[in-house]
VEXDREN-2710 file (C-alpha; in Angstrom, 1 decimal):
% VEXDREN-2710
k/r/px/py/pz
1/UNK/-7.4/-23.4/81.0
2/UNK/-9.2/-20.3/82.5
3/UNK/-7.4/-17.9/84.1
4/UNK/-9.0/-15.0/86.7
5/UNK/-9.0/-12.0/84.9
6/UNK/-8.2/-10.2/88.6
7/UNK/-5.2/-12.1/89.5
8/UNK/-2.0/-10.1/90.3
9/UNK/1.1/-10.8/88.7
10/UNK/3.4/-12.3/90.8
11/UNK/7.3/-13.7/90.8
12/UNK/8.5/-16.2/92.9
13/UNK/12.2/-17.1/93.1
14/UNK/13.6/-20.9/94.4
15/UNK/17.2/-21.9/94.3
16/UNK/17.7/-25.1/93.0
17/UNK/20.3/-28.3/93.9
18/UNK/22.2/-27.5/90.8
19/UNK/22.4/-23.5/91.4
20/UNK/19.8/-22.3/89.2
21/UNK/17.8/-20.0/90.1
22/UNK/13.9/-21.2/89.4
23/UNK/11.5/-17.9/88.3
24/UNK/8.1/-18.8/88.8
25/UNK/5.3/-16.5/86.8
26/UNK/2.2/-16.3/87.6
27/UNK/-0.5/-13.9/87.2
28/UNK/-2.0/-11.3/84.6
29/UNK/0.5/-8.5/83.4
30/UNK/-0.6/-5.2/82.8
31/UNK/1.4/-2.2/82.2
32/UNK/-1.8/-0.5/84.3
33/UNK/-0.6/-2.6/87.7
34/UNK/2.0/-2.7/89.9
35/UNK/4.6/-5.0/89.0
36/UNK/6.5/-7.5/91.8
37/UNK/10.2/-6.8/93.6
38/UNK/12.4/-9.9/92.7
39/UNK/15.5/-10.4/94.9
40/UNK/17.6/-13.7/93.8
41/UNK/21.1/-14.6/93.7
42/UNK/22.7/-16.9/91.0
43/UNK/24.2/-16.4/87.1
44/UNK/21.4/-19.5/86.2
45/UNK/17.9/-18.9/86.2
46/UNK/15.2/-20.6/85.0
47/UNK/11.6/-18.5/83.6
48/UNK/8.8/-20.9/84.7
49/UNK/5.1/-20.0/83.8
50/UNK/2.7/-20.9/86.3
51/UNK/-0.9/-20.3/85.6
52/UNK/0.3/-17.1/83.7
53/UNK/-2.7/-15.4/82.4
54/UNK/-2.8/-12.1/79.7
55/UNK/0.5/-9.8/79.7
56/UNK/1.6/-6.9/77.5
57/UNK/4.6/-5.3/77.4
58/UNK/5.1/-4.6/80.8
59/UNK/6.0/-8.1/81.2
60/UNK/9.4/-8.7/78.9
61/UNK/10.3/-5.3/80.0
62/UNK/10.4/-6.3/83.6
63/UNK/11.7/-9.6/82.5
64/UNK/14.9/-7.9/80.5
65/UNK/15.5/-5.3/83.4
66/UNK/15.3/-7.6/86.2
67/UNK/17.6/-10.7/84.3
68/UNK/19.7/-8.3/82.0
69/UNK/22.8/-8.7/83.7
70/UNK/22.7/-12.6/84.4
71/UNK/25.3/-14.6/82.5
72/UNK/22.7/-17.6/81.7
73/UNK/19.1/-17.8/80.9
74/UNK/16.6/-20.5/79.9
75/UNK/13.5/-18.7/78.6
76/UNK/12.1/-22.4/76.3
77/UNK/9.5/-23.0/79.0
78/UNK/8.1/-19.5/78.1
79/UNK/5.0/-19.0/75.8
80/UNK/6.4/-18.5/72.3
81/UNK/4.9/-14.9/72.1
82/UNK/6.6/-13.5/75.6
83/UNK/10.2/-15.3/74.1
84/UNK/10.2/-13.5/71.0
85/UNK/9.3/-10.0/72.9
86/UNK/11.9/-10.7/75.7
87/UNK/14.1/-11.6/72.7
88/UNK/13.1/-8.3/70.5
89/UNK/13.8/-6.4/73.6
90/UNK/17.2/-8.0/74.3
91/UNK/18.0/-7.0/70.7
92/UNK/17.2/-3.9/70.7
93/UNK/19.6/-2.9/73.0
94/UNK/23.2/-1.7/72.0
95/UNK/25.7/-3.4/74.3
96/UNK/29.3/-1.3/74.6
97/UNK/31.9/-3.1/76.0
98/UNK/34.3/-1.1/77.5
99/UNK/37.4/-0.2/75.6
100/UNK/40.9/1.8/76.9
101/UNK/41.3/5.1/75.7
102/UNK/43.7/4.9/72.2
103/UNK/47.3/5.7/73.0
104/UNK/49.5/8.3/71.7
105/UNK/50.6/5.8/68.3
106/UNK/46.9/5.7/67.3
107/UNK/45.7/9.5/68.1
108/UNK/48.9/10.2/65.9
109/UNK/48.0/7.7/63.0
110/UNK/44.0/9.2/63.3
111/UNK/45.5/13.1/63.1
112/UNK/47.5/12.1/60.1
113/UNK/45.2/10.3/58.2
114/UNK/43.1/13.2/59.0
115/UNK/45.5/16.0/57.6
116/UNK/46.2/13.9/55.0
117/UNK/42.7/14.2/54.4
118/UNK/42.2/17.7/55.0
119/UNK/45.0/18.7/52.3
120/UNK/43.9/16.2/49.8
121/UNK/40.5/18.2/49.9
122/UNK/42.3/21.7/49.9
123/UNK/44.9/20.7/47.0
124/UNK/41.4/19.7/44.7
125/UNK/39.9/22.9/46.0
126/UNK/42.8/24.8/44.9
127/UNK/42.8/23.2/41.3
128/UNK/39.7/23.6/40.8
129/UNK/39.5/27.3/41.5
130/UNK/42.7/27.5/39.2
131/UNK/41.1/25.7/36.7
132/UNK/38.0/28.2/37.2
133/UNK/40.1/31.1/37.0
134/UNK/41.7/30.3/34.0
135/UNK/38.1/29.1/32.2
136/UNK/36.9/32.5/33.3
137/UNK/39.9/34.3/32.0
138/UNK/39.6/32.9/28.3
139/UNK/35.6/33.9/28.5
140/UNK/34.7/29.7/28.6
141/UNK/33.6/30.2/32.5
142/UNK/30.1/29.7/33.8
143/UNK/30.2/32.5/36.3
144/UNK/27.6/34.0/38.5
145/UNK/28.3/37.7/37.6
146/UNK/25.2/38.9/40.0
147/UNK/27.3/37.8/42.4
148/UNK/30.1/39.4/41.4
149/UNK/28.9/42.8/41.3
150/UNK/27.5/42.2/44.7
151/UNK/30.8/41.1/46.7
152/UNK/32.0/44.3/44.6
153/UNK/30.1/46.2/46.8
154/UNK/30.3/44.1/50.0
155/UNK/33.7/43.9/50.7
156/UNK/35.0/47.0/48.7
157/UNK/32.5/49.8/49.6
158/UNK/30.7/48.8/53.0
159/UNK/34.3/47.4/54.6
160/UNK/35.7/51.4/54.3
161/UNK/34.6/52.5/57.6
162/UNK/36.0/49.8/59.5
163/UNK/39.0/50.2/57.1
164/UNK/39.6/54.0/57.7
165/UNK/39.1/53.8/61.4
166/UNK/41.8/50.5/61.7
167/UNK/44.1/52.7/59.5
168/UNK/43.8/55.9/61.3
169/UNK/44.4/54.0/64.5
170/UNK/47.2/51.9/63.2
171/UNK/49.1/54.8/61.9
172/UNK/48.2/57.2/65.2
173/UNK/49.3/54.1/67.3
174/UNK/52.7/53.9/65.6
175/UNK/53.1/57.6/65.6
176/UNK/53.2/57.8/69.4
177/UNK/55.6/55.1/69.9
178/UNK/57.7/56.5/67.4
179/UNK/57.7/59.8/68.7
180/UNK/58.7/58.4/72.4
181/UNK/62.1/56.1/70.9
182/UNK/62.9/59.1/68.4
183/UNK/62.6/61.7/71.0
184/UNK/65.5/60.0/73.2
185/UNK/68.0/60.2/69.9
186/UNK/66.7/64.1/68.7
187/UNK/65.5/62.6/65.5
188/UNK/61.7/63.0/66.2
189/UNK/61.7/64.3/62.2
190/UNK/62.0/60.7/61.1
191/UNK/59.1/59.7/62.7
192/UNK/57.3/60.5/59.5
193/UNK/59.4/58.0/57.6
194/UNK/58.4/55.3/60.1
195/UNK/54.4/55.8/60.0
196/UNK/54.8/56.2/55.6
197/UNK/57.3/53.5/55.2
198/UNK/55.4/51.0/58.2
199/UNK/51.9/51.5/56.5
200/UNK/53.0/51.6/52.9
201/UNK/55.1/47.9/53.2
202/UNK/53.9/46.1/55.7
203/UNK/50.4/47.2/57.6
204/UNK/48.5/48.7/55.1
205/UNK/48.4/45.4/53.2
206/UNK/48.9/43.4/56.9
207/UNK/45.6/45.1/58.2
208/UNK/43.3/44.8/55.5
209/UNK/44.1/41.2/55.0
210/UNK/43.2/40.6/57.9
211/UNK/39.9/42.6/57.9
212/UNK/38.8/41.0/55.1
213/UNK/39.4/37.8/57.0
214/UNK/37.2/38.7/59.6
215/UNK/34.1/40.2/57.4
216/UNK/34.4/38.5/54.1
217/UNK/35.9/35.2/54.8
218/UNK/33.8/34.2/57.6
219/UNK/30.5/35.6/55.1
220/UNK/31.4/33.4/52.1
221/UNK/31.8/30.5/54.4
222/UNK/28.6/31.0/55.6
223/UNK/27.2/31.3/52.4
224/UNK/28.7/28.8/50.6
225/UNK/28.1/26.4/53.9
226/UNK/24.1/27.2/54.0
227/UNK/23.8/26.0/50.2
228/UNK/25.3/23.0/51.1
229/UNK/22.9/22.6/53.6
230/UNK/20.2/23.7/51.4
231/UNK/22.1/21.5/48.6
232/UNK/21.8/24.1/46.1
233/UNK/25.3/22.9/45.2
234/UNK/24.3/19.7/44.5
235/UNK/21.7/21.3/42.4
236/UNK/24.4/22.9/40.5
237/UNK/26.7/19.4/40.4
238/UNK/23.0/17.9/38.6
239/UNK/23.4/21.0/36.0
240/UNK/26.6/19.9/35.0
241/UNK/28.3/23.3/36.5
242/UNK/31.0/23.2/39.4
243/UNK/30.0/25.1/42.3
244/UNK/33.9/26.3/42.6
245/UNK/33.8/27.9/39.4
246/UNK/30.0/29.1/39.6
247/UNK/30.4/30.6/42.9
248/UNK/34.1/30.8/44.1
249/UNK/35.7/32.4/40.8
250/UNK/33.4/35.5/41.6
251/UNK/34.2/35.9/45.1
252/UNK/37.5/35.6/44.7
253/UNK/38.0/38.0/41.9
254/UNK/36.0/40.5/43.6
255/UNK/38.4/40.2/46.9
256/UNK/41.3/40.1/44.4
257/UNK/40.3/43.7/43.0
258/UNK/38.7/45.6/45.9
259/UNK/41.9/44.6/49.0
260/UNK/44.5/46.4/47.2
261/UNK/42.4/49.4/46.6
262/UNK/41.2/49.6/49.9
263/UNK/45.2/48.5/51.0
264/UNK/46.0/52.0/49.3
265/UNK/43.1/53.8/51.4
266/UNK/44.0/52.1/54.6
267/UNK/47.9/53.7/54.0
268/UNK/47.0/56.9/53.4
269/UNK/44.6/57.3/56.1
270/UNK/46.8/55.9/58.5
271/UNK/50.0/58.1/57.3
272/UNK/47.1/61.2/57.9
273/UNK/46.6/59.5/61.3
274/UNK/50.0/59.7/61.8
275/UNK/50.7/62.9/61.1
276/UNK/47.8/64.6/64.0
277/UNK/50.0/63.0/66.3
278/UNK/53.5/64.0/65.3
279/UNK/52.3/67.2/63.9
280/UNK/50.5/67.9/68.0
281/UNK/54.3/67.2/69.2
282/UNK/57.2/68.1/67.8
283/UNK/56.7/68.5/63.6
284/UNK/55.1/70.5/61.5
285/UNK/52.6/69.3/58.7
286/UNK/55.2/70.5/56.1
287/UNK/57.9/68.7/57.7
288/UNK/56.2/65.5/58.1
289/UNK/54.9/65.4/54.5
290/UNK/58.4/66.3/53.3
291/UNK/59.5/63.4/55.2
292/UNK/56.8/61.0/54.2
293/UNK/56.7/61.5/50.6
294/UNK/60.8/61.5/50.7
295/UNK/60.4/57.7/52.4
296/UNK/57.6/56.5/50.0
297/UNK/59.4/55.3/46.7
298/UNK/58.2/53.3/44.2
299/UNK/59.8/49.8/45.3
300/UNK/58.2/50.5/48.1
301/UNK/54.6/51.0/47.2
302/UNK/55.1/48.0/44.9
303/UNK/55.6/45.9/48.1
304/UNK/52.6/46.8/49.5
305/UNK/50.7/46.2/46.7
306/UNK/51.8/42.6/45.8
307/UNK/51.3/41.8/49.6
308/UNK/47.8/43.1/49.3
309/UNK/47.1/40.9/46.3
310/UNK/48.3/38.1/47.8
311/UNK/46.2/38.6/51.1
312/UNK/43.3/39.3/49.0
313/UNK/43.3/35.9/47.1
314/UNK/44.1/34.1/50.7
315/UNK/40.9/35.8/52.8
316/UNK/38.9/35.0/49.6
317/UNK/40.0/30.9/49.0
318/UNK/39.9/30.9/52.6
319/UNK/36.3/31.5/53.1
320/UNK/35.4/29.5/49.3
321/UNK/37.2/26.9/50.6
322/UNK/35.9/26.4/54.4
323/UNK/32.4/26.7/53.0
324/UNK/33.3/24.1/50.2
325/UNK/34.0/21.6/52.6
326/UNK/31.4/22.3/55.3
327/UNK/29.6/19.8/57.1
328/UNK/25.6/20.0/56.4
329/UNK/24.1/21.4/59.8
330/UNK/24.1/24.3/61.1
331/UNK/26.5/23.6/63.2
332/UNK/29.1/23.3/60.6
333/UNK/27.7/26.1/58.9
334/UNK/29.5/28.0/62.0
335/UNK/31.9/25.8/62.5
336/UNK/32.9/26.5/59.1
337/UNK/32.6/30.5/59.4
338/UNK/35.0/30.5/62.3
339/UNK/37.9/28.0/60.8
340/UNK/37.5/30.3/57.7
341/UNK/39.0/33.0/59.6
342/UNK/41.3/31.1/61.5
343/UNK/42.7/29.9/58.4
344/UNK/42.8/32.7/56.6
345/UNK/44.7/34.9/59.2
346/UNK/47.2/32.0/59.8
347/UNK/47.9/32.2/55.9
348/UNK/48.2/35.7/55.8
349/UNK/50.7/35.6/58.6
350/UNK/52.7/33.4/57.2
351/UNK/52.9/34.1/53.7
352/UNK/54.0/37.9/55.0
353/UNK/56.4/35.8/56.5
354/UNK/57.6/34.6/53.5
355/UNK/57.3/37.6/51.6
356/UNK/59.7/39.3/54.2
357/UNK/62.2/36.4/53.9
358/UNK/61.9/37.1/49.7
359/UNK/62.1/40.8/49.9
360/UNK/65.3/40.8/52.1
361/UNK/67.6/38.1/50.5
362/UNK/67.0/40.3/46.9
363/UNK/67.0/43.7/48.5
364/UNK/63.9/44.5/47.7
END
């Protein structure tokens, strides 16, 4: 059969007795050409060639957009090439059928299974860093100690600007509210105790922790989650060396040593702060040195210290961790930087919570 290479495609649509809708095709069909407006009614139709001459793609694309939605379709009188493009087309289509939001049993089940998750991946990171630190300890640990050296200087050296201007703030700031209670009562004097004992046991430690949260905690989790991305970790895994104990253990010992040193710096900066403003109101410098050193004992300072120690290892895992566990795009790569710090502040808070509780019930 010859077919005019100039003939339009064309679509004509009959109802039949039994309700099926008849689709007559006719025509070449060329992705070049206009294609025909169908208007039918029905859930039955029926594809009829009709003197259908050469077709491309155009063809089973119109055929899928225009009968898509139609509950029953007879495509056998169809040549076998245009059925198995309509059917390719019909397959390759990703049908969602609606479904109701999940109610509040199965977001609860999903967010446990999830935590449950989440800690099950922080308990391993945790033993594995212990297990690092202990390796490292009896001289068997595969540690990166260029990288040590460098976080050395990282978040010891370069974070004492940002620490001496927080500490002079924080110990000005509590100076002037301390003068303004104290004032009321005549006992301005103590006002030195407050800054020395407030910075010594609680924010000296409190701050820095924190600061180290927000510069070293979100850098190692950036780190740490650009070699995942990289897969330099996997690299390592290939080697036979843990990535916790090759790249962790360093970090964390270099937080661990450099916090409480610049803890110590960030007290006596802000007891100094403290002092221009009681000393511009109603103290002298000798008296509010007399007063601070009198209110700075020992048990004291020993607070501070295992506070900072204990922020220290926190901001450090934190950021180890986070970056352990971070998804493989850059978009987790920040994702992870900014839970590192949420985390890490959240722990500190809490486990100065703790520490509080501790230090009261054995007068300490």
């Amino acid at each position: 059969m010859s077919h005019d290479p100039n003939s339009r495609s064309s679509a004509l649509a009959e109802i039949l007795s039994d309700g099926t809708t008849r689709v007559t095709i006719s025509g070449n069909w060329s992705i070049e050409s206009a294609v025909p407006n169908l208007i039918f009614k029905g859930d039955k139709v029926c594809l009829v060639p009709d003197n259908l001459g050469d077709f491309d793609s155009s063809l089973p694309a119109w055929l899928f957009q225009n009968f898509k939605n139609v509950r029953q379709i007879d495509i056998s009188r169809l040549p076998p090439r245009l059925q198995s493009l309509y059917n390719l087309a019909e397959k390759s289509t990703i049908w969602e059928s609606p479904t109701s939001p999940p109610g509040f049993i199965e977001r609860f089940g999903v967010w446990g299974i999830e935590s449950f998750s989440s800690w099950q991946r922080a308990m391993d990171h945790i033993g594995q860093t212990a297990v690092g630190l202990f390796r490292t300890l009896i001289g068997r640990g595969r540690v990166n100690w260029n990288d040590f050296a460098l976080q050395l200087q990282t978040s010891g050296v370069d974070a004492l600007p940002i620490v001496m201007l927080l500490g002079f703030l924080t110990g000005l700031i509590m100076a002037y509210v301390g003068l303004i209670q104290l004032r009321q009562v005549g006992a301005t004097v103590y006002v030195a105790n407050l800054v020395a004992l407030a910075m010594t046991r609680e924010m000296g430690a409190l701050m820095t922790g924190i600061i180290a949260c927000g510069r070293t905690s979100t850098s190692f989790a950036s780190q740490l989650g650009s070699m995942n991305v990289s897969q330099e970790s996997d690299a390592l895994r290939a080697l036979g060396i843990s990535p916790v104990e090759y790249l962790a253990v360093p970090r964390i010992l270099a937080v661990t040593l450099m916090v409480p040193l610049l803890s110590l710096f960030a007290t006596f900066v802000g007891v100094f702060g403290g002092m221009i403003v009681a000393c511009a109101g109603d103290l002298s410098i000798e008296q509010y040195l007399t007063q601070a050193i009198r209110a700075i004992t020992f048990k004291s300072f020993l607070v501070g210290f295992i506070k900072s120690f204990a922020f220290a290892f926190i901001a450090a895992w934190a950021g180890c961790y986070r970056g352990y566990v971070a998804q493989r795009s850059a978009l987790g790569v920040g994702n992870a930087a900014t839970s590192a710090a949420v985390l890490g502040i959240t722990l500190i808070v809490i486990a100065d919570a703790i520490f509080a509780v501790i230090f009261n019930l054995y007068n300490f």
